[in-house]
N, C-alpha and C positions, 0 to 999 in steps of 0.2 A: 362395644368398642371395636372399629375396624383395625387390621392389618396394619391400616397407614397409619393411625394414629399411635399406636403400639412403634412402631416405626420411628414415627415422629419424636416421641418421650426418650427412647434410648437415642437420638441423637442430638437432641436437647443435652440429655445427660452429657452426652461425648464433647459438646461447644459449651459447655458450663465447668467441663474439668473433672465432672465424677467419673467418664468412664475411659479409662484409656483407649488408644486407637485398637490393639489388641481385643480387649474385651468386648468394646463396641463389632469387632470381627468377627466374633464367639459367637454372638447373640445372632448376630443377621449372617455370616457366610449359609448358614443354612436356614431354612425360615422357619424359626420360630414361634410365629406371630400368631399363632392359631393355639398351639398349646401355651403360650404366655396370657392368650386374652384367658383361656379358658377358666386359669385362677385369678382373673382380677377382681370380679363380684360386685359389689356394690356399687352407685355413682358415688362420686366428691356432693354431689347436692344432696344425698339423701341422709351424710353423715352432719349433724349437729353436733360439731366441736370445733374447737379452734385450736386444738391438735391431738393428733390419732398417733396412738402405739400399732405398728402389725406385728402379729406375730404371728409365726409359721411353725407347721412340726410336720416333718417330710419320718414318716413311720414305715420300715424294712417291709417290703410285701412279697420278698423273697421266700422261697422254697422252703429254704433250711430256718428260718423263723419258727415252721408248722412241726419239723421236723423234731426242731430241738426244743417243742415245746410251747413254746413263749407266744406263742398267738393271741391269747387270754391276758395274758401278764402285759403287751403291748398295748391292747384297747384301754386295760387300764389304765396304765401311767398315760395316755392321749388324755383320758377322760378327769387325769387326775389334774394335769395343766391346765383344762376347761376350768376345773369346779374352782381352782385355786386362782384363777381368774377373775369368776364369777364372784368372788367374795371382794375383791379389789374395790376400793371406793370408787378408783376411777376408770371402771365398769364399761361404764358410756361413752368410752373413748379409746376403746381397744377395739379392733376388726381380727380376724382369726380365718388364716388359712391350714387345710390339712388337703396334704397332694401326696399319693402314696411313691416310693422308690421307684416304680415302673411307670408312672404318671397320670394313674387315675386321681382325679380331683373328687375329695370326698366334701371338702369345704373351702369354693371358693371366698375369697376376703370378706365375711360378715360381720356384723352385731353380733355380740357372745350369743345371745336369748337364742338366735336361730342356728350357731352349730349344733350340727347332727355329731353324734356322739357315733363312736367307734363299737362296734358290735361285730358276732360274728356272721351276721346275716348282707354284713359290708367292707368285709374286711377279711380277703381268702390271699393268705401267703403263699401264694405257688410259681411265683415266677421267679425272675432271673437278678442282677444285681448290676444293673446300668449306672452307676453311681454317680462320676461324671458327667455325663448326658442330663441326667436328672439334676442334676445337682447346677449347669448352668440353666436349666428351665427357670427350677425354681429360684435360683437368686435373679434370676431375668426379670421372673416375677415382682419378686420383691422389692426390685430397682423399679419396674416401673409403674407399681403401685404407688410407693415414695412418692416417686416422679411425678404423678398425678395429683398428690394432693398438695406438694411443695406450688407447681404452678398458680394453683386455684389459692395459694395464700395460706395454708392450711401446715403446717409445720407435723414432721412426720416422723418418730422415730422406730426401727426394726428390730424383731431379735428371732432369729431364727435356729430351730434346730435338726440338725441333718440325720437320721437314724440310720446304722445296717449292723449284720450281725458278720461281715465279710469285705474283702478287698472287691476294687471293683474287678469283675470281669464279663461283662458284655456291652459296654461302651463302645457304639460306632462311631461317634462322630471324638466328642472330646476328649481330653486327657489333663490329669493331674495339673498341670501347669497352665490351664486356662480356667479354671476351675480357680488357682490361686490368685490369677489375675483379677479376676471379675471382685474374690472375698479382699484381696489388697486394695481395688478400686473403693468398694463400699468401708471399709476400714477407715481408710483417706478420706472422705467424705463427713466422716464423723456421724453420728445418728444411728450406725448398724453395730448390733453384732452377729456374730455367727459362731456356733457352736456345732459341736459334732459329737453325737452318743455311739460307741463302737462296743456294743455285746459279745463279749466274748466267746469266739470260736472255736479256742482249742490254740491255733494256730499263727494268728492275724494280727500283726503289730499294728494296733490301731491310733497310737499315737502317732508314728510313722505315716500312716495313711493320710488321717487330717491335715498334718503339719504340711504337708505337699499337697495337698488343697489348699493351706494359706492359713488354715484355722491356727492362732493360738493354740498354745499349750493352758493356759489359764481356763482355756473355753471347750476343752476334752474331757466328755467323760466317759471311764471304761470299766463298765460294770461288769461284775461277774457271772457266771450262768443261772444263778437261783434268782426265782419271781423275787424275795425279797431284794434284791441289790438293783436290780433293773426299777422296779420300783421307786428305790431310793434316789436313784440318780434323774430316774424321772421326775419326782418331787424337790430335786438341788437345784434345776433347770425351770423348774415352776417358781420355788422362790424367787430367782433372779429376773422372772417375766413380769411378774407384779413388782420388785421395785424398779424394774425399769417403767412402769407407768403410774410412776411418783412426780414424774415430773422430771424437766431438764435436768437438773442437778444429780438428783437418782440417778438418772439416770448414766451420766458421767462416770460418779463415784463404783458404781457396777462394771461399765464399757472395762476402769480402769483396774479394777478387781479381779475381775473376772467368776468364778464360781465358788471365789475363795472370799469376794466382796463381804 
């Protein structure tokens, strides 16, 4: 998919009402369009359904992830949202992104059967914690994944989960408040959620953090530092992904719930 076309979608989005003039700023004042295409993956023709769940899990590849441990305990709660997928009846109509915090795409938008699973041989925490930046990518992503299969007829709904174990601080371009824009935009829209896992650092008021990205309080979750709780919240967040690909209605009753659904 070119540049222009990526292009095209988020400004479709923006004359159709999803995306504010703001957000629509967000996505394109800087060009985007290369790291957007990079996780789109699949075509609209290769998918056999008459409508697709995406779901995304943006997993911390930050430094202090390896430091404090949890590098291990992350592939698995990725791997545990996979499996708890793959058991879904309606399987065959979910696509799965994994784009890590610093913006390596480990799984653009596929078929469950072919995500690569999180290991350590693909998954080295040692960088920085661009949050924001990362964080309008991949809901840029997200929107115009959407955006692609709504055109082609194809009814689409999202639920993404944002990961870190820290506030953001190496963000060049974005900031908290465009970040909000973009999760308000898709909120409005109806079809998305978005949620946000904040691992305990010691420090880091992570509800605080979300809530100024836009996220719900219903849609935060703030585990504690042990493999078992990061686990747990990674399997609350699992729940929620398979009934949201129950169908329209699930999926409402969830959007409206949130992790307490």
């Amino acid at each position: 998919m070119s540049a222009s076309h990526i292009s095209q979608l988020l400004e479709d989005a923006h004359a159709e009402g999803v995306l504010s003039p703001s957000s629509l700023q967000a996505l394109t004042v800087v060009d985007l369009g290369a790291q957007i295409q990079a996780g789109l993956g699949v075509g609209v023709d290769d998918v056999q359904a008459s409508e697709v769940v995406l779901v995304t899990v943006m997993p911390d590849d930050s430094g202090s992830i390896r430091m404090a441990g949890h590098a291990r305990t992350v592939c698995d709660g990725h791997n545990l949202v996979l499996d708890a997928l793959l058991s879904s009846q309606q399987k065959d109509g979910i696509l799965f992104h994994t784009r890590y915090l610093n913006g390596t795409v480990l799984n653009p938008f596929r078929p469950l059967e072919d995500v690569v699973r999180m290991h350590a041989k693909n998954y080295d925490p040692d960088q920085g914690t661009p949050l924001y930046d990362q964080a309008v990518v991949l809901l840029g992503t997200v929107l115009a994944k959407a955006q692609e299969f709504t055109r082609n007829g194809v009814a689409a709904r999202t639920v993404t989960l944002l990961i870190t174990d820290g506030a953001d601080c190496h963000s060049q371009r974005a900031r908290a408040r465009e970040v909000a824009a973009l999760v308000n935009d898709l909120r409005r829209a109806e079809g998305h959620i978005i949620a946000g896992m904040g691992i305990e650092d010691g420090n880091t008021d992570f509800r605080r953090v979300f809530r100024e990205m836009g996220i719900e309080d219903k849609w935060i979750l703030t585990p504690g530092q042990s493999a078992q709780d990061i686990r747990k919240a990674f399997q609350v967040f699992s729940q929620s992904a398979v009934r949201v690909s129950q169908g329209a209605a699930a999926f409402s009753r969830t959007a409206l719930g949130g992790f307490g659904a």
